[in-house]
PAZAPA-4460 file (N, C-alpha, C; in steps of 0.05 Angstrom, whole numbers, plus 32768, in hexadecimal, padded with zeros to 4 digits):
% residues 152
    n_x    n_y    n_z   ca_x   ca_y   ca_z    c_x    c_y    c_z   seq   type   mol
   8011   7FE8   8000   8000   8000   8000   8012   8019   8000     1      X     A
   800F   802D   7FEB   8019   803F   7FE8   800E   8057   8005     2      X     A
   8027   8066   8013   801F   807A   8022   8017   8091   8016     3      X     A
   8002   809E   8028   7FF5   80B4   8019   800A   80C9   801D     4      X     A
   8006   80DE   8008   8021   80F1   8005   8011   810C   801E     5      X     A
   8023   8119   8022   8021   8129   8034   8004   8141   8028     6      X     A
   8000   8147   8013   7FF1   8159   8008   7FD4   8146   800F     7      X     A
   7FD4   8127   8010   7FB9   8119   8008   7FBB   8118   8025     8      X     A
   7FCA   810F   8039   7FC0   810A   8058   7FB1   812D   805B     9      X     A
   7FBE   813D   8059   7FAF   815E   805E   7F97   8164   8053    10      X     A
   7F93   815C   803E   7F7B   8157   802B   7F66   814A   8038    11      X     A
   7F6D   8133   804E   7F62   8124   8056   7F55   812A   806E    12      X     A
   7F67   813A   807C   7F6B   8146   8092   7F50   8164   8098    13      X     A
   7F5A   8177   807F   7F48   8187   8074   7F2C   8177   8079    14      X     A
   7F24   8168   8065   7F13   8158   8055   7EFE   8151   807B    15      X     A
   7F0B   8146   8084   7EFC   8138   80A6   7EFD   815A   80AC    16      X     A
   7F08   8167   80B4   7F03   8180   80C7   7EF4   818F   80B3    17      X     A
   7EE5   818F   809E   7ED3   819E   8093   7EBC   818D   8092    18      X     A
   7EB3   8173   8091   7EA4   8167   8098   7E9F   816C   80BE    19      X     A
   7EAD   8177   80CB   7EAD   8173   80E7   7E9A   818B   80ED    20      X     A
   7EA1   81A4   80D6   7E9B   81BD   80E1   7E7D   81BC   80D0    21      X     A
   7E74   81AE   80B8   7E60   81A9   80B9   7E4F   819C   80BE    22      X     A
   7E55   818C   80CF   7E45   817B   80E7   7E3F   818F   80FC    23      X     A
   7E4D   8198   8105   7E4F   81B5   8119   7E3A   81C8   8110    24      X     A
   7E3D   81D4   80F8   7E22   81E2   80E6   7E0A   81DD   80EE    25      X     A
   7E0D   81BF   80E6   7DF0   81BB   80DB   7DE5   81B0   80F9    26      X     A
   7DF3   81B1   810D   7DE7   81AD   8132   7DDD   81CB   8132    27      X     A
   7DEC   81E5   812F   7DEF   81F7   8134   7DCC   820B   812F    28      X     A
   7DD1   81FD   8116   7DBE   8209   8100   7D9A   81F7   810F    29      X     A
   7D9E   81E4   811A   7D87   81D4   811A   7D80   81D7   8139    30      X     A
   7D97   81DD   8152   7D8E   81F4   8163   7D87   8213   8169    31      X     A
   7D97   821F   814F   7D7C   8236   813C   7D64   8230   813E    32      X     A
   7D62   821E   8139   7D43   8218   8124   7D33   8212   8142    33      X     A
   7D40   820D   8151   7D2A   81FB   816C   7D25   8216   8181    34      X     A
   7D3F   8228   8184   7D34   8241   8190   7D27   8251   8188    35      X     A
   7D2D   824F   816D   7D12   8267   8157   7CFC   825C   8160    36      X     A
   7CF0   823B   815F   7CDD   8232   816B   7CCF   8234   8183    37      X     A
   7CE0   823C   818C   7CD7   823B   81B2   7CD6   825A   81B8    38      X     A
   7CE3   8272   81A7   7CE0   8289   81A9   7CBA   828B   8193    39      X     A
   7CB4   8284   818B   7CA1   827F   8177   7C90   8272   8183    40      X     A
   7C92   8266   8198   7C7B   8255   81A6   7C7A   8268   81C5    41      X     A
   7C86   826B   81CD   7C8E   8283   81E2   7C79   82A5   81E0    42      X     A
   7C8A   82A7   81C5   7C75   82C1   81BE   7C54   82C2   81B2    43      X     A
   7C4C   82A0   81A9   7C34   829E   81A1   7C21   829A   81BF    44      X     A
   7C32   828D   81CD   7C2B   828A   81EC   7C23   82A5   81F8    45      X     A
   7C2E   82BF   81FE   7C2E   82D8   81FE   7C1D   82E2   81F7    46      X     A
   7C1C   82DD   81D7   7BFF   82F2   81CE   7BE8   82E7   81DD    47      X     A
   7BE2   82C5   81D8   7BCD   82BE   81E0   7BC5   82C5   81FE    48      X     A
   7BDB   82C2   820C   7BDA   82CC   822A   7BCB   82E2   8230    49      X     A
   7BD3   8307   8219   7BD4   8317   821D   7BB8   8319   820F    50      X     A
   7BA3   8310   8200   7B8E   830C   81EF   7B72   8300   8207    51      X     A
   7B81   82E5   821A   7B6D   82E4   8232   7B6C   82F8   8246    52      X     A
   7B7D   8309   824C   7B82   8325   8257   7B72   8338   8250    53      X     A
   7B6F   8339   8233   7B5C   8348   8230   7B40   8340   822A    54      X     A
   7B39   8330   8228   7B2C   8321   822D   7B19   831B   8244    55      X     A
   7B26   831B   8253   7B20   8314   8272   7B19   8338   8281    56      X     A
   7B2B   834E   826D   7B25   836C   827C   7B07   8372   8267    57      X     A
   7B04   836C   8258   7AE8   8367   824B   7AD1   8357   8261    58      X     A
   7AD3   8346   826A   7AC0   8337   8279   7ABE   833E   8294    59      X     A
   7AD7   8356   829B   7ACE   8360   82AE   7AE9   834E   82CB    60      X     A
   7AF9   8359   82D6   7B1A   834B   82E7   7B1E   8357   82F7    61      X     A
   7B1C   8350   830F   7B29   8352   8327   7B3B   8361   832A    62      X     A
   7B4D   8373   8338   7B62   8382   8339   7B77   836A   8344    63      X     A
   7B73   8356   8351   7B86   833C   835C   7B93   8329   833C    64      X     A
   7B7D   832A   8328   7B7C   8318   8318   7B8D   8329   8307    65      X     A
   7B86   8344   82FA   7B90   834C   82F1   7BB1   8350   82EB    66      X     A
   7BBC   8358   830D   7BD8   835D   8315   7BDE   833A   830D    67      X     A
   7BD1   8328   830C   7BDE   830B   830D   7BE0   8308   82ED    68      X     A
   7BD7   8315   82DA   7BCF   8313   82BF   7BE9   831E   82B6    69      X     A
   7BF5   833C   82C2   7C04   8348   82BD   7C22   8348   82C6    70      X     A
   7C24   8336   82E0   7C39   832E   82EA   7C40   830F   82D6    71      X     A
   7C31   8305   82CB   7C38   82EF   82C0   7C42   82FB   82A0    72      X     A
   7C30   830D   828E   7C33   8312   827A   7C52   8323   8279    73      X     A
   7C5E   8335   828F   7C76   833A   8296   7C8E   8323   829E    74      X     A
   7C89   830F   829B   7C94   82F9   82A0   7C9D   82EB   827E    75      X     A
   7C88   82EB   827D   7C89   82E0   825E   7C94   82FF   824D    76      X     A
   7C95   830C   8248   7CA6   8319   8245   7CBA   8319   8250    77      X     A
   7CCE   8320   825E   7CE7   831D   8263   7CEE   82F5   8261    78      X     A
   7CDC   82E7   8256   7CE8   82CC   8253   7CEE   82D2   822F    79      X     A
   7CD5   82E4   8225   7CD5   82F0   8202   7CF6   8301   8200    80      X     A
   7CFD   830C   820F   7D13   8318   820B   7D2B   8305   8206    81      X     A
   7D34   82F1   821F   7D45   82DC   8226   7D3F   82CE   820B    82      X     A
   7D28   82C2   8204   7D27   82B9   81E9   7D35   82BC   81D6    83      X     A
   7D2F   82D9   81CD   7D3E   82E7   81AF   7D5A   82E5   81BD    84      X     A
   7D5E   82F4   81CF   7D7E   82F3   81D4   7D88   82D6   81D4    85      X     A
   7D7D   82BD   81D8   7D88   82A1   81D7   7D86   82A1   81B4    86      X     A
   7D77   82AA   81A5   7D72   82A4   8186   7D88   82AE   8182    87      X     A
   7D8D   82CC   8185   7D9B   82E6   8183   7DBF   82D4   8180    88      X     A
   7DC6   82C0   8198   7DDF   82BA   81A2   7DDF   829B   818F    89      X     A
   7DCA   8291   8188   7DCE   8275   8177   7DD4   8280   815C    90      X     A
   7DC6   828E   8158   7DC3   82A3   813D   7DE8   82A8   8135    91      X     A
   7DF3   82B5   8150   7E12   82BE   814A   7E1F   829A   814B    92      X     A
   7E15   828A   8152   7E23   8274   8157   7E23   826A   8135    93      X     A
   7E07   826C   812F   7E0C   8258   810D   7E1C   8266   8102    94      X     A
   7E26   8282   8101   7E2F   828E   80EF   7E4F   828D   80FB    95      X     A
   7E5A   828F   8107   7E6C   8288   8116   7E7D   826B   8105    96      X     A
   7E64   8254   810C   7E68   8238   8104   7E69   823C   80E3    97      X     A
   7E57   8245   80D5   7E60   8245   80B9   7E72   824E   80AC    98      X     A
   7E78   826C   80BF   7E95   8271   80B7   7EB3   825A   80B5    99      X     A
   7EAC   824E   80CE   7EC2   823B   80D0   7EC0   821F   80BC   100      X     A
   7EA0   821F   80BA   7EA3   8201   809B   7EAA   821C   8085   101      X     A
   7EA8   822A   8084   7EB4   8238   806F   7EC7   8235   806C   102      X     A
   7ED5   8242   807F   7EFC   823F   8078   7F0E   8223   8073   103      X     A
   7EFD   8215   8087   7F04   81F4   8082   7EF9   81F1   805A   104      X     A
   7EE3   81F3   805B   7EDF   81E8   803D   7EF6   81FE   8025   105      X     A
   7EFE   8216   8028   7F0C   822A   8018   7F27   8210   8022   106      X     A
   7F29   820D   8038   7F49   81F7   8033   7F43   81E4   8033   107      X     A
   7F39   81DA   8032   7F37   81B5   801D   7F37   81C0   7FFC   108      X     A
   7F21   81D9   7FF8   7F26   81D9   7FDE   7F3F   81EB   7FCF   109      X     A
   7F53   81F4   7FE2   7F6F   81F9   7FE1   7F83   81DF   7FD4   110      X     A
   7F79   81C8   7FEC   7F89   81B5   7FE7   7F7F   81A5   7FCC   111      X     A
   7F63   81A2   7FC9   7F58   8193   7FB5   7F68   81A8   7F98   112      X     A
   7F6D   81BD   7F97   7F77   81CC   7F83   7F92   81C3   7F78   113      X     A
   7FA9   81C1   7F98   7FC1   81BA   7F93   7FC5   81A4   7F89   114      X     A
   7FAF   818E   7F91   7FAF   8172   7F8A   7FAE   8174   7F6B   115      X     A
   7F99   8183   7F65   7F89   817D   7F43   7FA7   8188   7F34   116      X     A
   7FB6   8196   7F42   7FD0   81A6   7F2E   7FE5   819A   7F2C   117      X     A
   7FE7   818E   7F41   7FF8   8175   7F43   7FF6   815E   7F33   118      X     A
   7FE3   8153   7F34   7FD5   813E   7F1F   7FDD   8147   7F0B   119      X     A
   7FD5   8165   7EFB   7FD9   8168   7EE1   7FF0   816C   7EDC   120      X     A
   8003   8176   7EEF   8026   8175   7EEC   802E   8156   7EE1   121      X     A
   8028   8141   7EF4   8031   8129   7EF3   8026   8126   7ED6   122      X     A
   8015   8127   7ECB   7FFC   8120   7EB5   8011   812D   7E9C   123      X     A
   8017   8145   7E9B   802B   8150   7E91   8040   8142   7E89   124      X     A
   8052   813E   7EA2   806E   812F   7EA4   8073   811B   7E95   125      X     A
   8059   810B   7E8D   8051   80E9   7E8E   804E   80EB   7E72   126      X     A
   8043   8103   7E6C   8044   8105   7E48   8055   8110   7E3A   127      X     A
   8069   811E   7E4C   8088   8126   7E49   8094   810B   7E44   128      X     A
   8095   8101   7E55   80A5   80DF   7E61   80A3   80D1   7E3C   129      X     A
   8083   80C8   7E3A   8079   80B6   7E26   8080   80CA   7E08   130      X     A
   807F   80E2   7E05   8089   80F2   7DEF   80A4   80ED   7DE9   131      X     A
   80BB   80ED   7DF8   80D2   80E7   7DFE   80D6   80C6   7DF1   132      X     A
   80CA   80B8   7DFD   80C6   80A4   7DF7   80CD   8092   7DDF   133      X     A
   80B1   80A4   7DD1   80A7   809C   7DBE   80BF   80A9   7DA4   134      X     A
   80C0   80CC   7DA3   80DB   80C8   7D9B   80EF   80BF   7D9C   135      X     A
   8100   80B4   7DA9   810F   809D   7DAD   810D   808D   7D9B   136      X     A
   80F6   8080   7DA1   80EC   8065   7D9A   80F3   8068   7D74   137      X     A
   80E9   807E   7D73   80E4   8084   7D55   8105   808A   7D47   138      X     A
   810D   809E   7D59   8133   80A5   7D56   813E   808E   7D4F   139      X     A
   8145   807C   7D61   814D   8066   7D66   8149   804E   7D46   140      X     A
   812D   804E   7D42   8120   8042   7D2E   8128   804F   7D10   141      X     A
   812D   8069   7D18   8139   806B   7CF9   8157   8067   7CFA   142      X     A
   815D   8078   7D08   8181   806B   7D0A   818C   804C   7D01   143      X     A
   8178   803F   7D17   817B   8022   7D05   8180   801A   7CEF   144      X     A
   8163   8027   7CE4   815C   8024   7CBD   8175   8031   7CAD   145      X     A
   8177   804F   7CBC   8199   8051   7CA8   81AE   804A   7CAB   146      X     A
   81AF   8030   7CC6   81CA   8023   7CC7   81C7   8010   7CB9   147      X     A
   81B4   8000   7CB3   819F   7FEC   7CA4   81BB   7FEA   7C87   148      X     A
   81C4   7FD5   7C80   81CC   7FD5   7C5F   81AF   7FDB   7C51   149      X     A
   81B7   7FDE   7C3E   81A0   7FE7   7C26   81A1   7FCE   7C1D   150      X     A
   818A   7FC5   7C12   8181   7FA4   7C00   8185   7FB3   7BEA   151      X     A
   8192   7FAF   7BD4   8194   7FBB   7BB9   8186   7FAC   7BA8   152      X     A
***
């Protein structure tokens, strides 16, 4: 088994740590998606809260019931704030994380570049090599023929 050359272990290397950082992403991105949810279920919670509130000052509320309507709806608000600021801080986290599958994927496709130039160097060389070759082959083949006696 041939060892891998130093450019293909890095390649390789690259290759897992950009797969790492988009595994990382796509956690990142899909705890996005669950606090947007719970800020979204949070604030639909809120309105409806704030809708039996009025609701209930329509039908006529207690001054006890009331302050309990309003100490809770102040609750849920400052939980609405904590919310967006948790979205607000996941929000900086995906973007954070994509930056970093970014730079990982810009160097794998660094290395995938050096690789493809390399290849075509060798690819080059090889038809240098067989060009060479083949004149030779051909040099050689006539030289022969004019060392050749002539059949008269």
């Amino acid at each position: 088994m041939v060892a891998p050359t130093p450019l293909e272990t890095l390649t390789e290397l690259a290759r897992e740590s950009r797969d790492q950082a988009g595994q990382a992403l796509a956690n990142e991105r899909n705890n996005e998606r669950l606090v947007a949810q719970q800020l979204e279920s949070l604030d639909a919670y809120r309105d409806e809260y704030a809708k039996r509130l009025q609701q209930a000052m329509c039908d006529g509320i207690d001054s006890a019931t009331m302050l309990n309507y309003q100490q809770f709806l102040g609750a849920l608000d400052d939980a609405l704030v904590r919310a967006r600021k948790a979205l607000t801080d996941q929000q900086k986290r995906v973007s954070s994380t994509q930056k970093r599958w970014q730079n990982e994927q810009s160097r794998l496709s660094s290395y995938n570049t050096l690789a493809a130039r390399r290849a075509l160097e060798e690819q080059r060389a090889e038809a240098r090599r067989e060009q060479r070759l083949s004149d030779e082959l051909v040099t050689n083949r006539e030289v022969r023929r004019r060392l050749r006696p002539q059949d008269a």
